[in-house]
LOROKOL-48249 format. One record per residue: residue number from 1; x negated, y negated, z of N, C-alpha, C in turn. Coordinates in steps of 0.2 Angstrom, whole numbers, plus 5000, padded with zeros to 4 digits. Example, Ala and Ser with C-alpha at 12.3 -4.5 7.8 and 13.67 -1.06 7.14 Angstrom:
2
[1, [4934, 5028, 5039], [4938, 5022, 5039], [4934, 5016, 5039]]
[2, [4936, 5011, 5035], [4932, 5005, 5036], [4936, 5000, 5039]]
end
This chain:
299
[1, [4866, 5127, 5473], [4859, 5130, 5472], [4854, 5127, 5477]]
[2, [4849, 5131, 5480], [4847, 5127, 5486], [4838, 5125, 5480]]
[3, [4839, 5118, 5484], [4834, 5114, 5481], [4826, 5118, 5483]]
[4, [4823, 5119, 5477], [4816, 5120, 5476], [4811, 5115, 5481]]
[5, [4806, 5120, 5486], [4804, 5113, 5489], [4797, 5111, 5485]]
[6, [4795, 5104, 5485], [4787, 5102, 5479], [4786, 5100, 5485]]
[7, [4778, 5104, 5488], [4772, 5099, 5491], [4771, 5096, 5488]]
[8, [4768, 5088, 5490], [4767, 5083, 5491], [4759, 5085, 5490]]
[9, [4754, 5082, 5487], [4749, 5082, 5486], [4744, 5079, 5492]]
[10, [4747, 5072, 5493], [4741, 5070, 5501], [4744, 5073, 5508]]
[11, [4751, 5078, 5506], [4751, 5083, 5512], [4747, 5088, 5513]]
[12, [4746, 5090, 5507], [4741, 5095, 5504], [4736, 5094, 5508]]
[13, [4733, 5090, 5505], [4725, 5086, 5507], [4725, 5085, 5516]]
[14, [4730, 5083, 5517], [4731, 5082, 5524], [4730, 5088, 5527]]
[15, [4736, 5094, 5527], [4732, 5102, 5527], [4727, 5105, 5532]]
[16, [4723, 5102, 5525], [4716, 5106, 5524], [4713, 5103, 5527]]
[17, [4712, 5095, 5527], [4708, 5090, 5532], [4708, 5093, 5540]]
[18, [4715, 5095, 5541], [4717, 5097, 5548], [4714, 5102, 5550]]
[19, [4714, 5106, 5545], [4711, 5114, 5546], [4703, 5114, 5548]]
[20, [4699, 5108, 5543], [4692, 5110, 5543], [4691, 5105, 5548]]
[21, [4693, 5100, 5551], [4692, 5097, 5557], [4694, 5100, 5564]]
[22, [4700, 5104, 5564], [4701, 5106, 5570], [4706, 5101, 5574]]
[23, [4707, 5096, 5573], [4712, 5090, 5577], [4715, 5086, 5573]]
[24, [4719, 5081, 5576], [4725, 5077, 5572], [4720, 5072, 5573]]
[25, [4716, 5070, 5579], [4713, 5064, 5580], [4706, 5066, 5574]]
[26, [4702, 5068, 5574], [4697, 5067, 5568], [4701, 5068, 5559]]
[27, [4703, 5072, 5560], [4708, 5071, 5552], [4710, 5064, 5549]]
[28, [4713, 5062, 5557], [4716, 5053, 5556], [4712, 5049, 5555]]
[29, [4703, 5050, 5558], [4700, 5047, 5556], [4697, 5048, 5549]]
[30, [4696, 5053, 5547], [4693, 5055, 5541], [4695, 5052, 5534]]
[31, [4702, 5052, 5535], [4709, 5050, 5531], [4710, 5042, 5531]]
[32, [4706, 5039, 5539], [4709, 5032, 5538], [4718, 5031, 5540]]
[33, [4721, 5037, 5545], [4728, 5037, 5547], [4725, 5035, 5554]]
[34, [4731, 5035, 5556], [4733, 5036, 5565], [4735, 5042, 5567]]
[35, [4734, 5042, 5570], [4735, 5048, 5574], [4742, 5051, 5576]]
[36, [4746, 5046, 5575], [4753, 5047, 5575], [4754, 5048, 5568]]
[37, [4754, 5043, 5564], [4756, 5046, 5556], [4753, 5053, 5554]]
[38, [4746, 5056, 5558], [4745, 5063, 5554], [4749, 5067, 5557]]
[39, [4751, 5067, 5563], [4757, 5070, 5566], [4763, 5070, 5564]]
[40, [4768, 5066, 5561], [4773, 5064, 5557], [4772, 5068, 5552]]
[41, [4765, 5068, 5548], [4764, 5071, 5541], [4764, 5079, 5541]]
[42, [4762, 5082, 5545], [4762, 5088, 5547], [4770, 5091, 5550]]
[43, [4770, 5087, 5554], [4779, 5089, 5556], [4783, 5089, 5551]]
[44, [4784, 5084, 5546], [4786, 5086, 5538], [4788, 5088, 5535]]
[45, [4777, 5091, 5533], [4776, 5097, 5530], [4779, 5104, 5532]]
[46, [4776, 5105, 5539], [4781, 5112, 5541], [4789, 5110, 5540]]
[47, [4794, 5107, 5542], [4799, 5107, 5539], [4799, 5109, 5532]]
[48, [4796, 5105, 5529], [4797, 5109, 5521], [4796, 5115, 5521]]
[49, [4791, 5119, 5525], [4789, 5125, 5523], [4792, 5128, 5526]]
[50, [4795, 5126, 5531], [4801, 5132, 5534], [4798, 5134, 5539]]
[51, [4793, 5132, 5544], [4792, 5134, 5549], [4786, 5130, 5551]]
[52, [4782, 5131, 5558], [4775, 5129, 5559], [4771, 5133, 5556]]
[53, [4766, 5128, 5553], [4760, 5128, 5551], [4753, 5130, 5555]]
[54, [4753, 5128, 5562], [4747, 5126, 5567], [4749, 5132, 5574]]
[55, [4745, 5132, 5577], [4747, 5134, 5583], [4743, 5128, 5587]]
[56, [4746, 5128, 5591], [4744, 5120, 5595], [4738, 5122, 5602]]
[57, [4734, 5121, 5601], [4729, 5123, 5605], [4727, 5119, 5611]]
[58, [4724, 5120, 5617], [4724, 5114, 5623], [4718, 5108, 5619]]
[59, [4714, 5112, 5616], [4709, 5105, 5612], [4709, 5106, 5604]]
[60, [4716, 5105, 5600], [4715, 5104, 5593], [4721, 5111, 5591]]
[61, [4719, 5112, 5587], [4724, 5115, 5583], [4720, 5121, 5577]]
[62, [4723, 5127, 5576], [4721, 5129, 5569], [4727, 5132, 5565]]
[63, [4726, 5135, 5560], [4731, 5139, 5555], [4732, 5145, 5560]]
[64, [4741, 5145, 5559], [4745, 5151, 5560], [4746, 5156, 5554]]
[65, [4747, 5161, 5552], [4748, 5167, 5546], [4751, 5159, 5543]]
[66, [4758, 5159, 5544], [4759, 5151, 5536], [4756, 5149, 5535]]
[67, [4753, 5145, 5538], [4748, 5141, 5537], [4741, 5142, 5532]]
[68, [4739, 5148, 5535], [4733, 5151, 5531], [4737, 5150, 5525]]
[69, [4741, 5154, 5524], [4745, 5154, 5517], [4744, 5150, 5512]]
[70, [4747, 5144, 5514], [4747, 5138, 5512], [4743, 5133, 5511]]
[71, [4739, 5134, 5515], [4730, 5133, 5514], [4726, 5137, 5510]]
[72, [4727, 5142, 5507], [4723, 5144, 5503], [4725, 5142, 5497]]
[73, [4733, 5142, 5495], [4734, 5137, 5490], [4736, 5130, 5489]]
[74, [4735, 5128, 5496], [4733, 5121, 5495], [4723, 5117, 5492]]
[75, [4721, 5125, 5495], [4712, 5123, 5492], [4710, 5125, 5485]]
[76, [4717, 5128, 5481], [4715, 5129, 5471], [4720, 5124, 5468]]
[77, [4724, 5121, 5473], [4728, 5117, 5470], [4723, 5108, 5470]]
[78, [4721, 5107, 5476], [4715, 5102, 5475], [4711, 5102, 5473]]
[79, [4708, 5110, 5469], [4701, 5110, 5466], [4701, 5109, 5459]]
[80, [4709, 5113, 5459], [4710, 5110, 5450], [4714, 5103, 5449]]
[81, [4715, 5103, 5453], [4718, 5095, 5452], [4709, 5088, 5451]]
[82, [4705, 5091, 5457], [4698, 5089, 5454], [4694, 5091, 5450]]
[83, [4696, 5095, 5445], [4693, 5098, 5441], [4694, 5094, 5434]]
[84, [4703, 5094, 5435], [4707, 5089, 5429], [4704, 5082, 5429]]
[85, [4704, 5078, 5436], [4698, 5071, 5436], [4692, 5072, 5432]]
[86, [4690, 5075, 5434], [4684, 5077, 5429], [4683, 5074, 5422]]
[87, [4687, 5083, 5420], [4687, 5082, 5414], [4690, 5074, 5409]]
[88, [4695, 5073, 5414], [4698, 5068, 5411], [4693, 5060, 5411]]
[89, [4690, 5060, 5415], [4684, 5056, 5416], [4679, 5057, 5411]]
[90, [4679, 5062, 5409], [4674, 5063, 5406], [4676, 5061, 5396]]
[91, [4682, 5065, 5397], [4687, 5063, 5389], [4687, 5057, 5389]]
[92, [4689, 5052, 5392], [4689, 5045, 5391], [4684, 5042, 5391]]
[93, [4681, 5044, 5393], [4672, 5041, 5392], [4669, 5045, 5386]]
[94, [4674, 5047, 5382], [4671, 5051, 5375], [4663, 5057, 5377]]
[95, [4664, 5056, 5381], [4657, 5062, 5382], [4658, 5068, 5383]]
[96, [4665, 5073, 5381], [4668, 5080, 5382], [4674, 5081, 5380]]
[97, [4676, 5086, 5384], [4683, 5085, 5380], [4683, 5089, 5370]]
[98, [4688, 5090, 5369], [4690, 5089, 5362], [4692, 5087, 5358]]
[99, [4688, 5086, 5352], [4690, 5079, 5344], [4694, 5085, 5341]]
[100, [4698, 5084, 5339], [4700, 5086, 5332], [4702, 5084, 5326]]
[101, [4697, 5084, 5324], [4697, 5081, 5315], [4700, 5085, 5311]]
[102, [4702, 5079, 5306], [4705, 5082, 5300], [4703, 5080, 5294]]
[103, [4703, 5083, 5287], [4699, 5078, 5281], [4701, 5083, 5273]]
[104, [4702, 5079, 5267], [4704, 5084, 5263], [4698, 5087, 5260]]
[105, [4698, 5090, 5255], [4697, 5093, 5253], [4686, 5091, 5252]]
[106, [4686, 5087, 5248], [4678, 5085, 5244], [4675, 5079, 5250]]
[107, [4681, 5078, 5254], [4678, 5074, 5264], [4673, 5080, 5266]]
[108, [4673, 5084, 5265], [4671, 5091, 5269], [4664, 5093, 5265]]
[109, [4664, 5090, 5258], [4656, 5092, 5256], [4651, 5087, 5259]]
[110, [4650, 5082, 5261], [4645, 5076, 5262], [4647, 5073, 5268]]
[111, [4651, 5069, 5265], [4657, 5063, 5269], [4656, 5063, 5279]]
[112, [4660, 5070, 5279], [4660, 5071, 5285], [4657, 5074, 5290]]
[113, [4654, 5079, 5285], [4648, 5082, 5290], [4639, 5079, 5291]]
[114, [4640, 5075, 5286], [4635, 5071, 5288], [4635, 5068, 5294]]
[115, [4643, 5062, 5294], [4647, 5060, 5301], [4645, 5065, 5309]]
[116, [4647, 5070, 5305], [4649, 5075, 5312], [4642, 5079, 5317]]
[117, [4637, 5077, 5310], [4630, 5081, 5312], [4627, 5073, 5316]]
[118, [4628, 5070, 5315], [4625, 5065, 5321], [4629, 5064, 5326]]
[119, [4637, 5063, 5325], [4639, 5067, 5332], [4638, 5070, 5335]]
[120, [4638, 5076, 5333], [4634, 5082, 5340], [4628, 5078, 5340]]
[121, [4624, 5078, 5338], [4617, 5076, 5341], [4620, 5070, 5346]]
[122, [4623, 5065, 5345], [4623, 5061, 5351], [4628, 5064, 5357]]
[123, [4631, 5066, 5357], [4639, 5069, 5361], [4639, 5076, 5359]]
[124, [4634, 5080, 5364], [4634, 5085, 5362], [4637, 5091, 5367]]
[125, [4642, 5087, 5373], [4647, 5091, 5376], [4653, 5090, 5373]]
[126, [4654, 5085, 5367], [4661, 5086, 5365], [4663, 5093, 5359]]
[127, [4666, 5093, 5362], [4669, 5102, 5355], [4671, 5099, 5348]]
[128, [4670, 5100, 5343], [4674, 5097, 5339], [4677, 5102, 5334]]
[129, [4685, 5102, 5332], [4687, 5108, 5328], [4693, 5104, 5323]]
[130, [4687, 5107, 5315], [4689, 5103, 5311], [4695, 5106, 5307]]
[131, [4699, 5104, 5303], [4706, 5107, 5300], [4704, 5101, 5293]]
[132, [4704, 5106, 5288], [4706, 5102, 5280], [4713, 5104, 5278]]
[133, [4713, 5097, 5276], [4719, 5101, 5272], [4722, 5093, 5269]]
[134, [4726, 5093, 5264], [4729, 5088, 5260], [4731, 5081, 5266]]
[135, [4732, 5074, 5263], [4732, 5070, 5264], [4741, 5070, 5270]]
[136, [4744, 5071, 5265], [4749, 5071, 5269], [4752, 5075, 5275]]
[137, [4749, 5080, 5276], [4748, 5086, 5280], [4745, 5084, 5287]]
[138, [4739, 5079, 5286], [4736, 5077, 5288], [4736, 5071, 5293]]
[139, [4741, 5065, 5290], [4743, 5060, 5291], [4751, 5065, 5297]]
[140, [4753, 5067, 5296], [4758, 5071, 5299], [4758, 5074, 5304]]
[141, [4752, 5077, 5305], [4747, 5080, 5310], [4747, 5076, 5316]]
[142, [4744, 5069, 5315], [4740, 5063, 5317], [4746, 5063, 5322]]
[143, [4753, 5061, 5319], [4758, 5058, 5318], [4762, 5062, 5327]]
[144, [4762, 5068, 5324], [4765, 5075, 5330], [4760, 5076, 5334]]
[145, [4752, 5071, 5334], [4747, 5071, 5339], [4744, 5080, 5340]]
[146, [4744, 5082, 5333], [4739, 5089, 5334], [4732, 5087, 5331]]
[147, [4733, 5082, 5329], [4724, 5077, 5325], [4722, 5074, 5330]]
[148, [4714, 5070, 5331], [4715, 5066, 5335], [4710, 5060, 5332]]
[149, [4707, 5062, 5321], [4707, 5057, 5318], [4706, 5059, 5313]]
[150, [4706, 5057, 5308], [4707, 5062, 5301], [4704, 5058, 5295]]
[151, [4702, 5059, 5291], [4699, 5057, 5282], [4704, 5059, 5280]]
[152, [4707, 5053, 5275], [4713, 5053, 5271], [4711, 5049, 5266]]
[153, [4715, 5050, 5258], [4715, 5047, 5255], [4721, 5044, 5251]]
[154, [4721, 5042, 5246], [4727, 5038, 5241], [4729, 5044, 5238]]
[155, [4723, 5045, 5234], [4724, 5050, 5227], [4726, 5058, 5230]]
[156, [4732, 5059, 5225], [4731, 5058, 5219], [4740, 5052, 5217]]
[157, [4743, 5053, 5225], [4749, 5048, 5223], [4752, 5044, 5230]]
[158, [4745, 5039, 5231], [4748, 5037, 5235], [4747, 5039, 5244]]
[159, [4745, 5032, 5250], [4744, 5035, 5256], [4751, 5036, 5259]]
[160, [4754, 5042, 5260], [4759, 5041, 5265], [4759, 5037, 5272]]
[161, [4767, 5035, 5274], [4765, 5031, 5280], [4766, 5039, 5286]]
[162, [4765, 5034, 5291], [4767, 5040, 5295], [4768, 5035, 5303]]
[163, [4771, 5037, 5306], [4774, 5034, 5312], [4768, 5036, 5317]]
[164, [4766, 5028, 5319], [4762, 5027, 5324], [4754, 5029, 5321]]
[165, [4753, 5031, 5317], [4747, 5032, 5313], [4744, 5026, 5309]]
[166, [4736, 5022, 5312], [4734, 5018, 5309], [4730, 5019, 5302]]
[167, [4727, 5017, 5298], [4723, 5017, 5293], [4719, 5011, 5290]]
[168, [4711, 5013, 5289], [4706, 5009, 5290], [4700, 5010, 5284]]
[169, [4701, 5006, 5279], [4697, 5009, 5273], [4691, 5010, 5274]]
[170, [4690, 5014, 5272], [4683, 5020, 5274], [4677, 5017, 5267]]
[171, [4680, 5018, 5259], [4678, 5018, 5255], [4684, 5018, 5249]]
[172, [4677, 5015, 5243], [4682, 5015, 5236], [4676, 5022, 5232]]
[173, [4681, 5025, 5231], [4678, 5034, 5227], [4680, 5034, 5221]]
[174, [4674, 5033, 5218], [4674, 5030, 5209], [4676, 5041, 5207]]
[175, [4681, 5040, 5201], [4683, 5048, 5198], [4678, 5047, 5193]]
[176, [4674, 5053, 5192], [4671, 5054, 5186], [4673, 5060, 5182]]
[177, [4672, 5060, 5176], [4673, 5064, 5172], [4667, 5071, 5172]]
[178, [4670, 5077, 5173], [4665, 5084, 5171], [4666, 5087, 5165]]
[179, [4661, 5086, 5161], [4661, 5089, 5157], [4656, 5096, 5155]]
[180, [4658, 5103, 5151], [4651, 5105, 5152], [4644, 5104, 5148]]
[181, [4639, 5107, 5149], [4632, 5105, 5147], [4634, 5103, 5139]]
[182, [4637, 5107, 5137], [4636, 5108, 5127], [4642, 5106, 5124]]
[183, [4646, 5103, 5128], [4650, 5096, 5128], [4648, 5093, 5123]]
[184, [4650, 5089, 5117], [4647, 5086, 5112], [4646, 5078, 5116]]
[185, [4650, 5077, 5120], [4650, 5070, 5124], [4645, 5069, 5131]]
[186, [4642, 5075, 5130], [4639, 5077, 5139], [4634, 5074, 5141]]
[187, [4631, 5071, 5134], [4623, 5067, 5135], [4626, 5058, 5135]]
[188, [4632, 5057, 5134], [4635, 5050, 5133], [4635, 5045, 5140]]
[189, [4633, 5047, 5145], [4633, 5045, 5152], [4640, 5041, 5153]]
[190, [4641, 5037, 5149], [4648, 5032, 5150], [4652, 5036, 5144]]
[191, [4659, 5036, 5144], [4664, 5039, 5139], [4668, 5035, 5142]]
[192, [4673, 5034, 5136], [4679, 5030, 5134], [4684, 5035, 5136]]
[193, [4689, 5035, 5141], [4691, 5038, 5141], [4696, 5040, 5138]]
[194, [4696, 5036, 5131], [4703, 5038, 5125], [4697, 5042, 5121]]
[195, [4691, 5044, 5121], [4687, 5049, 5119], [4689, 5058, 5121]]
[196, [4693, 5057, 5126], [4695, 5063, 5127], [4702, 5065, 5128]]
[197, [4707, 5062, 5123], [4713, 5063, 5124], [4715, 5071, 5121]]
[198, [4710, 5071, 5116], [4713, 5080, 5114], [4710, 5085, 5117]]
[199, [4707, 5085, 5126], [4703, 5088, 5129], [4708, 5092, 5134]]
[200, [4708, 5096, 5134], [4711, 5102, 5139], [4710, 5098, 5147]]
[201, [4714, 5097, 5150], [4713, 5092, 5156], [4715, 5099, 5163]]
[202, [4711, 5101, 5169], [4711, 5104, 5171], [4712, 5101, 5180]]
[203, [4719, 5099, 5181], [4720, 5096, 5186], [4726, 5099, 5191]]
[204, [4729, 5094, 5196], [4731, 5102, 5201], [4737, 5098, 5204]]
[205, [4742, 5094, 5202], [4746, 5091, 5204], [4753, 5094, 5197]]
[206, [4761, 5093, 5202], [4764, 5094, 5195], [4766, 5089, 5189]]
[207, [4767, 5091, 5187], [4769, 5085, 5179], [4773, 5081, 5180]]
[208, [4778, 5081, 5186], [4782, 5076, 5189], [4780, 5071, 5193]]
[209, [4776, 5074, 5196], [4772, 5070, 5199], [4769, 5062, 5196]]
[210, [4769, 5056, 5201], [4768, 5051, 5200], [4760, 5053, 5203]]
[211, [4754, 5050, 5199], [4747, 5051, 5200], [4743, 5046, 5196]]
[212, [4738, 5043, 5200], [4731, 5041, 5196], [4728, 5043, 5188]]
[213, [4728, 5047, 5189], [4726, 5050, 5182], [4732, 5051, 5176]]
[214, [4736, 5055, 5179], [4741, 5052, 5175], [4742, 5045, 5171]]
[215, [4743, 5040, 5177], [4743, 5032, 5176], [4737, 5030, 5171]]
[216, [4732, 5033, 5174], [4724, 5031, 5169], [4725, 5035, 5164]]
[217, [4729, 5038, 5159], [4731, 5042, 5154], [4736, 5036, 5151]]
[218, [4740, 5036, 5154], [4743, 5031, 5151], [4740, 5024, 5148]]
[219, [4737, 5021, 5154], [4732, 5016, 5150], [4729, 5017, 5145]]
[220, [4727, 5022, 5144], [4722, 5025, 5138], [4726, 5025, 5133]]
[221, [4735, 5026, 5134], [4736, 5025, 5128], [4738, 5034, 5125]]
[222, [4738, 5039, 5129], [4738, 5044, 5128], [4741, 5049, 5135]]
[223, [4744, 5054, 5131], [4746, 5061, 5135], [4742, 5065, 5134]]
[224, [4741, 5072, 5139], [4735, 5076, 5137], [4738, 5082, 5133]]
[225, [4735, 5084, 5126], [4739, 5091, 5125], [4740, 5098, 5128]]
[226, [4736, 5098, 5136], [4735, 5103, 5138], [4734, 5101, 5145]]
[227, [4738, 5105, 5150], [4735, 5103, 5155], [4737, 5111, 5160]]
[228, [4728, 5113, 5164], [4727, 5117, 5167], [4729, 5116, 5174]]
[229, [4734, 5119, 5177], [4735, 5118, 5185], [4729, 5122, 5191]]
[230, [4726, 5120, 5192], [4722, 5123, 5197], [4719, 5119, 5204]]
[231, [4722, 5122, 5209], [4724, 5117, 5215], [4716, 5118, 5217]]
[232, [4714, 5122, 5219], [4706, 5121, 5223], [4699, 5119, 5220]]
[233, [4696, 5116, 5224], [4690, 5112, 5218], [4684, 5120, 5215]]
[234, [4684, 5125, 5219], [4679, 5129, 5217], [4681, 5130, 5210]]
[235, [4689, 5134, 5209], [4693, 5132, 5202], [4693, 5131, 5196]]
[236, [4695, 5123, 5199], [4690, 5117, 5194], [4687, 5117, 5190]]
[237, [4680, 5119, 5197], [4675, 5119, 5193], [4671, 5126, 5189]]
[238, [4676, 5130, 5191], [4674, 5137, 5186], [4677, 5136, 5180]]
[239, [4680, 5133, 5181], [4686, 5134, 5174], [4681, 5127, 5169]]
[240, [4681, 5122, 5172], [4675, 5118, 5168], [4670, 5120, 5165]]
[241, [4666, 5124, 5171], [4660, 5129, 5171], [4660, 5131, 5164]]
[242, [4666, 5135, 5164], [4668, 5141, 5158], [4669, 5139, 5153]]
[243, [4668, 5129, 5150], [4672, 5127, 5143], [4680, 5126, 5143]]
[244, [4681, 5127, 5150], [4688, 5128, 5145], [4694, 5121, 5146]]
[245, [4689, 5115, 5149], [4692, 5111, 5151], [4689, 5105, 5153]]
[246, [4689, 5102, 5154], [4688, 5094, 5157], [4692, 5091, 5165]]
[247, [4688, 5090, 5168], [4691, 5088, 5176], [4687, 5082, 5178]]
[248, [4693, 5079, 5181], [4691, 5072, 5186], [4687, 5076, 5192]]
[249, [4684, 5071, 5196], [4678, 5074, 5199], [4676, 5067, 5205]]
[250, [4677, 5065, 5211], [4675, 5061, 5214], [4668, 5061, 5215]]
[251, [4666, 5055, 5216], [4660, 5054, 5217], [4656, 5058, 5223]]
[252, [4663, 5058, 5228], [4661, 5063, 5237], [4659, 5071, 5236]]
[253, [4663, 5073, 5229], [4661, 5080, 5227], [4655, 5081, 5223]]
[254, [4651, 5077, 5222], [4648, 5079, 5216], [4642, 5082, 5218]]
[255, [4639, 5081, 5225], [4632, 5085, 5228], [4637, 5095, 5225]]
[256, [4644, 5096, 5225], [4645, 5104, 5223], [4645, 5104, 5216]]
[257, [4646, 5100, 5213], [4646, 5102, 5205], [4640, 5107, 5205]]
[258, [4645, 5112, 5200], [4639, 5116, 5196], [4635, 5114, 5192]]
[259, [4630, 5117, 5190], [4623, 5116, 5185], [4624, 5115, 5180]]
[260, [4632, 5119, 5177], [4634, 5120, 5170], [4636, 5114, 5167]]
[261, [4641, 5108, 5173], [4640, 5104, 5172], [4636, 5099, 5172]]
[262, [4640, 5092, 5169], [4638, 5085, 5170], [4642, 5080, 5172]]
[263, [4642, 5074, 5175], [4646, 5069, 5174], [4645, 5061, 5171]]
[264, [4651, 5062, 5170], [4650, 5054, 5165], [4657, 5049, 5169]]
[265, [4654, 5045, 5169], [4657, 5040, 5169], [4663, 5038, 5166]]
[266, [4667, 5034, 5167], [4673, 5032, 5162], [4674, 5025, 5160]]
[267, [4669, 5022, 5157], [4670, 5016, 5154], [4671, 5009, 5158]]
[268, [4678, 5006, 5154], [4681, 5001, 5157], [4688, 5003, 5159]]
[269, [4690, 5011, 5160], [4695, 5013, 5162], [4694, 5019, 5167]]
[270, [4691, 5018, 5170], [4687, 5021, 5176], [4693, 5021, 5183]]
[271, [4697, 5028, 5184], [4701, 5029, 5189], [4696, 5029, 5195]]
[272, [4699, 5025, 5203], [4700, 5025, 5210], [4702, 5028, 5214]]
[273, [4699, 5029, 5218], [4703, 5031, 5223], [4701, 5029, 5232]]
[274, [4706, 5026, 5235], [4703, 5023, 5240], [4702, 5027, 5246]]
[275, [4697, 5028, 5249], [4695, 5034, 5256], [4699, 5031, 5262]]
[276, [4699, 5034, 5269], [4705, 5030, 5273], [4701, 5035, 5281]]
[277, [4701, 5031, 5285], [4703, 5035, 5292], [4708, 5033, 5295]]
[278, [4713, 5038, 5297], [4716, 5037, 5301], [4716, 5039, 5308]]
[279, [4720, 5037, 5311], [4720, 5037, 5319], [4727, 5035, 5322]]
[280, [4728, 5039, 5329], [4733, 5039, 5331], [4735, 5029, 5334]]
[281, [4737, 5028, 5336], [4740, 5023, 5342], [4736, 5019, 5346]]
[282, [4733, 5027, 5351], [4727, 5027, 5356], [4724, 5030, 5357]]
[283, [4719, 5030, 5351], [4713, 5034, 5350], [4709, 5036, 5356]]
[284, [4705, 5042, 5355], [4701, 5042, 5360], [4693, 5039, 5358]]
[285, [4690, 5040, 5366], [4683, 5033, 5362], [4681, 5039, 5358]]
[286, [4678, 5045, 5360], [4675, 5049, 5354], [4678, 5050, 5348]]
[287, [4686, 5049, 5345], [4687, 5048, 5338], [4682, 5042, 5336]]
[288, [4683, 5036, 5341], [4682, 5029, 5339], [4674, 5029, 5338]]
[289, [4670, 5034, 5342], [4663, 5034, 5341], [4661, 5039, 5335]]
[290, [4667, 5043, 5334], [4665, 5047, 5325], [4668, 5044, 5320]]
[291, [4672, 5038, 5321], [4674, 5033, 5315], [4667, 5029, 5315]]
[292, [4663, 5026, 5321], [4657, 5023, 5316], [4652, 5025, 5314]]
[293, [4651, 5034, 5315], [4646, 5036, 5310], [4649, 5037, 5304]]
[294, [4656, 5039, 5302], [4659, 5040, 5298], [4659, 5033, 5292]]
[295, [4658, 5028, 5295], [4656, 5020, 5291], [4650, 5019, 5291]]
[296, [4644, 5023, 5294], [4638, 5023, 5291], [4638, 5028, 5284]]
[297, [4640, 5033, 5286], [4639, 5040, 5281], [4642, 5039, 5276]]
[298, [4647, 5032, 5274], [4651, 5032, 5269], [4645, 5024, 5265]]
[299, [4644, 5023, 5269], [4636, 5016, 5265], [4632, 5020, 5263]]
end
């Protein structure tokens, strides 16, 4: 099989330099060669190309048909190779380029777009495209380098690990209890959590499942006699809305609760949940500059 020929990049440049200067001797000056070495580099190049490049003139030289050729893709192959400097100049110095973040679910009412709105205001050539979705999903993301930092949390069983993915506690996100207005408990501010053992419980993990709530069920000393599966927080809170249940309710969700509702408190058995940033390896500096508005917005 006959070998594919790859120019050489400072051939390339070399080339052009030739081209726009007219001679070997200013090229080599321009370049910082000798006038022999540009010579050598040129004679090369034509061998790779499979023929002369130049026509050799009494004072300098210019492009022959190959030549032209190859000069005109030699002048989009060094424009986009300057082009990629750039940008890449510019993505490491967090000032462009693109973030993409990720965050679950109730990171997305407050949390993070409070972070992201003074982002853009300060880096406001950076793109940012944001992706929700569950913790694990998330962390795995990071992992396969489709994220480039993400809000994760513990709850509702635990942070998964994820290879090559760091995590850096953000916050502790107290669970509150929703009840609705006419709730006979809904003016109690604190409740006892064994107060609501016979209350229809409105949450969205399976029964198998090892969970926080679960576990704080058990503390209390109690199983729920009823539990509503409803994975989305609008759900939730329709169904709470509606009387027909009771839901745990982080503190980061609570600017969406309905009007219908309230929240309380849960005593001296008050479920946790710990909030997390993650990050790849070798973050870029704009994740690293939206990780600290994300550690203001979370104070």
């Amino acid at each position: 099989m006959r070998r594919r020929n790859v120019f050489d990049i400072d051939a390339l440049r070399l080339l052009v330099t030739v081209a726009d200067t007219g001679t070997f001797t200013k090229a080599a000056a321009q370049l910082n060669y000798t006038q022999s070495a540009v010579s050598r580099r040129i004679a090369s190049l034509e061998q790779q190309a499979g023929g002369p490049l130049f026509e050799r003139l009494p004072r300098g030289v210019r492009l022959n048909p190959a030549g032209q050729a190859l000069h005109r893709h030699a002048v989009e192959v060094l424009e986009r190779l300057a082009t990629a400097e750039q940008e890449l100049a510019v993505l490491h110095a967090g000032q462009g380029g693109v973030l993409r973040v990720g965050a679950f679910a109730t990171a997305n009412i407050f949390l993070l777009p409070a972070a992201l709105r003074r982002f853009k205001q300060a880096t406001p050539e950076v793109e940012v495209i944001v992706l929700e979705g569950r913790t694990g999903t998330l962390m795995q993301r990071l992992a396969d380098g489709a994220l480039d930092i993400a809000v994760v949390s513990d709850y509702p069983s635990g942070l998964p690990p994820a290879e090559g993915v760091t995590t850096d506690v953000l916050l502790e996100d107290e669970l509150f209890v929703a009840l609705h207005r006419e709730h006979h408990l809904a003016g109690a501010g604190t409740i006892d959590l064994r107060e609501l053992r016979d209350e229809v419980w409105i949450q969205d993990t399976p029964a198998a499942s090892p969970t926080m709530v679960a576990d704080a069920w058990a503390r209390a000393g109690f199983r729920p006699r009823k539990v509503i599966r409803i994975a989305e927080w609008s759900g939730k809170f329709g169904y709470a809305a509606a009387g027909l249940g009771v839901a745990l309710v982080p503190s980061l969700a609570a600017r969406a609760v309905p009007a219908e509702l309230v929240l309380c408190r849960l005593g001296d058995l008050p479920p946790h949940r710990t909030v997390h940033v993650a990050l790849p390896a070798a973050p870029l500096p704009a994740a690293l500059g939206l990780l600290d508005l994300l550690r203001d917005a979370a104070e």
